[in-house]
N, C-alpha and C positions, 0 to 999 in steps of 0.2 A: 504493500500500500504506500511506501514511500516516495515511489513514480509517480504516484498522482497527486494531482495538484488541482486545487480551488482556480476559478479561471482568474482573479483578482490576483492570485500568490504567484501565479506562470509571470505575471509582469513585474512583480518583484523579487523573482527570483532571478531574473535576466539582469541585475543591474549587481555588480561586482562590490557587494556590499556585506558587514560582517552578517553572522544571523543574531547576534545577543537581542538583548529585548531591547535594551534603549538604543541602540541603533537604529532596531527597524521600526521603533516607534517615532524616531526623529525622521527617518525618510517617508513616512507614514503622512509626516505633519508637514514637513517642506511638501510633500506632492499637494495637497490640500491647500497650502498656503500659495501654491502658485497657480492653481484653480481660482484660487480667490481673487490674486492678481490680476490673473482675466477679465474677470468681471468688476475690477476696477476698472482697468485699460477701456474695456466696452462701457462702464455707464460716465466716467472720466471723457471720454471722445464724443459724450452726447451733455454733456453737464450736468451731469447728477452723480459726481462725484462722493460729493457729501451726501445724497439721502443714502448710498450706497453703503457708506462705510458706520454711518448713524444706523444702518437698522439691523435690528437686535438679532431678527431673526434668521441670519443669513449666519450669525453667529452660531446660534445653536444647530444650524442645519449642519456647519461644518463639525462642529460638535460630535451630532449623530455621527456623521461621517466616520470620523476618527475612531468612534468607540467601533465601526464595523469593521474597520481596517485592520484594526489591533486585534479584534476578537476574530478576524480571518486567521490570524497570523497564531495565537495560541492553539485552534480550532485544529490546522495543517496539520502543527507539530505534535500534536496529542492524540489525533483522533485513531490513529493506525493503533501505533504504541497499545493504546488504552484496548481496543479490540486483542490484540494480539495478549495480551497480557493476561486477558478475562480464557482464553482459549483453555488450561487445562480446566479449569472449572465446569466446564461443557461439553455433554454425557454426545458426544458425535462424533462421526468418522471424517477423514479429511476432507472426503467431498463434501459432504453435508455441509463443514465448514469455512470450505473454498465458494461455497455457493452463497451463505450466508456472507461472507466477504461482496463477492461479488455485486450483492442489493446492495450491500450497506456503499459502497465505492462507488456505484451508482447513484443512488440518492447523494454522495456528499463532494463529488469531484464533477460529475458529467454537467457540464454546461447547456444541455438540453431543458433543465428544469428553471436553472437561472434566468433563461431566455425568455422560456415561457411566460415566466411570472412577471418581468419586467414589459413582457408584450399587454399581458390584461392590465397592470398595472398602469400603462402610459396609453394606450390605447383606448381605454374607458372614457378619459379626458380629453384627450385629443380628438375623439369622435364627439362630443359636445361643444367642441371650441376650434375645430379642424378651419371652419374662414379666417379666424383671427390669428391663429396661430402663422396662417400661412402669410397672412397679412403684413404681422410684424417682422418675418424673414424677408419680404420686399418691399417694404417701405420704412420700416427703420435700420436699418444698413447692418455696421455691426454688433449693432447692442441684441438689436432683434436675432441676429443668426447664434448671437453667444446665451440668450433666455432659450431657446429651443435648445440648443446644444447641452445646457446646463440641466431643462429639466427631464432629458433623457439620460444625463448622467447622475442625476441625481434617484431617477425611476431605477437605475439601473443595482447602483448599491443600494437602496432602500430596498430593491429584491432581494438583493445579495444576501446582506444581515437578515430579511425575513427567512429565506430560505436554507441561510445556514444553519439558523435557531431552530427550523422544520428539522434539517439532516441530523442534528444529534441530538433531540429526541428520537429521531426512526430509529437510531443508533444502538440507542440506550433501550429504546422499548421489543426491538428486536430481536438483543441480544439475553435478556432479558426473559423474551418466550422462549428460549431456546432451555433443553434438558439440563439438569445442573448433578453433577457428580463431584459432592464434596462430604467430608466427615465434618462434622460441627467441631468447633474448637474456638477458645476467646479469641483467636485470630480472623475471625469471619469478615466483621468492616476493615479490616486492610487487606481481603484479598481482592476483596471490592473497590477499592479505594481509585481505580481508575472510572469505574461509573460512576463514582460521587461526586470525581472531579469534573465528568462529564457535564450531571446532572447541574453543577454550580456553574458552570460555564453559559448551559444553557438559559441559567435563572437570568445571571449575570445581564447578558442580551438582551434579556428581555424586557427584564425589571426597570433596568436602565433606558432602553430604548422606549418602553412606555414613559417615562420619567419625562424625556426629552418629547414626547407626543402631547404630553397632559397638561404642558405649560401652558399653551396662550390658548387650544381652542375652546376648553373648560371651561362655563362662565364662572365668576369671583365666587370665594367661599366667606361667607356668613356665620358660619358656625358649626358647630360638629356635624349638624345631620345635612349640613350641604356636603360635606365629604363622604358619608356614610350612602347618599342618594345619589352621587356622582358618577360617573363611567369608573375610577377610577376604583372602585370595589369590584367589578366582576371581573375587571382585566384581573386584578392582581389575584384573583379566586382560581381564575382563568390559569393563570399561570403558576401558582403553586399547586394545584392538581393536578396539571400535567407533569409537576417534579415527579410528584411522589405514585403517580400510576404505573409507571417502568418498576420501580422500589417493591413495590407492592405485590406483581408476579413474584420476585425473588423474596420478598417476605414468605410467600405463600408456600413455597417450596422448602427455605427453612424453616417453619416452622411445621409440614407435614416431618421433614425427617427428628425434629425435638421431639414430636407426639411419637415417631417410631422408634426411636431411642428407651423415650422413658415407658412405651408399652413392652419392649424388650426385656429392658429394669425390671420391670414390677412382677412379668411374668416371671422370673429366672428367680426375682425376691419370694413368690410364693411356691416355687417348687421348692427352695433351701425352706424355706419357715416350715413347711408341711414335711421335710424330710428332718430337720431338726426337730420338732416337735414326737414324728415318728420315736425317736430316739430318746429326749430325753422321758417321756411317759413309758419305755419300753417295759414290762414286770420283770421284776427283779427275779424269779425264776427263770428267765429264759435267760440272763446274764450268768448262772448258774449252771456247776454238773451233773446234769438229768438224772444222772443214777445214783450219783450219793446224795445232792443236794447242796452240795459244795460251793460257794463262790469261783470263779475261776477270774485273779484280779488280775491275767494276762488279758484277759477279754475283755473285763468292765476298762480297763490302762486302754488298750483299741478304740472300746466306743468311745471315752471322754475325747481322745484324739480325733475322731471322726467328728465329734460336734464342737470341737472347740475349731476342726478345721474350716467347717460349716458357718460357724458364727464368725469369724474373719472375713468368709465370702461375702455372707450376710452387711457385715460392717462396714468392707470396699463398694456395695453396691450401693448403700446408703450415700460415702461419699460422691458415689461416679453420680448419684441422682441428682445432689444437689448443684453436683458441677454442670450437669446437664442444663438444670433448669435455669441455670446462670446467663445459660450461653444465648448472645443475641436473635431473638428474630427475625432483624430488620438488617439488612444491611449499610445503615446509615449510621451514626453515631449525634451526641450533643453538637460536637464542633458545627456537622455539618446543618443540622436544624439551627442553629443558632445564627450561621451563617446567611442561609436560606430565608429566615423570619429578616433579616435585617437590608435583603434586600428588595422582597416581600416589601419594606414599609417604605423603598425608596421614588416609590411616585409618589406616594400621600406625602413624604418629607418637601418633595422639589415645589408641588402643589403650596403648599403652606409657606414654605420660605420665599415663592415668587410673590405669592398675596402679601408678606410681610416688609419683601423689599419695593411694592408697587405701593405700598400705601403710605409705606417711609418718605418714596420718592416723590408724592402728588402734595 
């Protein structure tokens, strides 16, 4: 999977640059900064210089931008890795699992889906406003060729990031249905720990990118139950149930093998309890020699041994029950909800601090 590449990543991976993260976050930012520049130079050549560089919103649009560039760029690097990583935990043969690769590379590399989505995307509007649009490419010169240009580049990564945030959930939810062959043990959320990271990535995207959506179209909040009756509760509902529905199969699977485990336990606990009991109730004449009546204390020395061997087992199974029922269900840990909740709350946060910096400002 490391041949493939996001159609976004193919163009920066052709520029002889290091891969660290602040690097390709600053090439990230200069490509964007000189988009922007453009569209100086175009509304600068028509004199509107100033409302260009005055409006806010072209800020936050580059904003979005970045957060999808960057989140391309972790996305690359992890998403093989994290697949490949989950591979022995997963009860299939190589094809089976060469095939499931194959969707999952398909949904998150092929440029088919990209395309598409950026075509209903730009195309919806563009069929509503198709006179004008064509209007302002022939009669406002270059400012009009760089707005059409601009808002197919911007239809285009606004797919991108929607459709990347689509591929790892498929990723995640996919891998997810697949068979799981593992022993329980406290080591469960770290063998997972490439889904989790997944699952945060995806939050990540999202939460964030609704953040950047909820600012200006939302009308002003008022007070708690304008936020609470807002768009911005069912997105974020929206999007932490899609976290934890991939989690959920893989819940479902370890916790069938805890209930197999501990019905294992309790049966194997009640043959020793009913062969122990066997034993110590046994009558003392049958510990004895049939024909004189004699104790024989090589025999009774035997059974104390038999049941004190018994009650050992008894006493391991005890431990092994409680260590069982110790062990996680969930493949997730606090870290990761904790994390999760916190960006869960980052559109109602960005909400709230625009209202409190808009009315600082008026």
């Amino acid at each position: 999977m490391s041949e493939k590449m996001i159609w976004i990543e193919r163009f920066f991976n052709l520029l002889p640059i290091s891969k660290k993260v602040k690097v390709q976050i600053s090439v990230r930012l200069f490509f964007l900064f000189a988009v922007w520049l453009s569209g100086l130079a175009a509304f600068a050549l028509d004199g509107q210089a100033v409302q260009y560089t005055s409006n806010v919103l072209f800020i936050l649009l580059f904003g979005s931008y970045l957060l999808i560039l960057v989140g391309t760029f972790f996305v690359q690097n992890s998403l093989g890795d994290t697949v490949l990583s989950v591979r022995p935990l997963l009860n299939v043969d190589d094809s089976q699992f060469n095939k499931l690769l194959g969707r999952i590379e398909w949904y998150s590399y092929s440029v088919i889906p990209y395309l598409l989505l950026t075509v209903i995307l730009f195309v919806r509007p563009l069929s509503q406003g198709a006179v004008a649009l064509f209007s302002r490419m022939l009669f406002e010169g270059f400012l009009g060729i760089w707005s059409v240009c601009f808002a197919f580049f911007s239809t285009l990564l606004s797919a991108t990031g929607l459709w990347v945030c689509v591929s790892i959930w498929l990723t995640t939810y996919l891998v997810s249905r697949q068979p799981i062959q593992m022993k329980l043990s406290p080591e469960t959320t770290n063998k997972f720990r490439g889904l989790t990271v997944l699952g945060l990535q995806f939050a990540a995207i999202y939460f964030l990118g609704v953040s950047f959506g909820v600012i200006f179209p939302l009308p002003p909040i008022r007070s708690l139950s304008d936020v609470i009756l807002s768009p911005i509760v069912p997105f974020t509902a929206i999007g932490l149930i899609g976290v934890f529905i991939p989690f959920y199969n893989i819940h479902r699977t370890l916790l069938s093998l805890k209930r197999k485990e501990l019905s294992k336990i309790q049966s194997e606990f009640k043959h020793l309890e009913t062969t122990l009991n066997g034993i110590l109730t046994e009558p003392d004449d049958q510990l004895g020699d049939q024909s004189t009546g004699a104790r024989t204390p090589e025999r009774s020395l035997e059974t104390l041994i038999t049941a004190g061997t018994i009650a050992v087992r008894i006493f391991n199974l005890q431990v092994r029950e409680r260590r069982v029922r110790a062990f996680q269900e969930w493949p997730i840990d606090t870290g990761f909800i904790s994390k999760l909740l916190g960006l869960g709350l980052a559109p109602v946060a960005a909400k709230i601090i625009q209202e409190i910096l808009s009315r600082f400002s008026s």
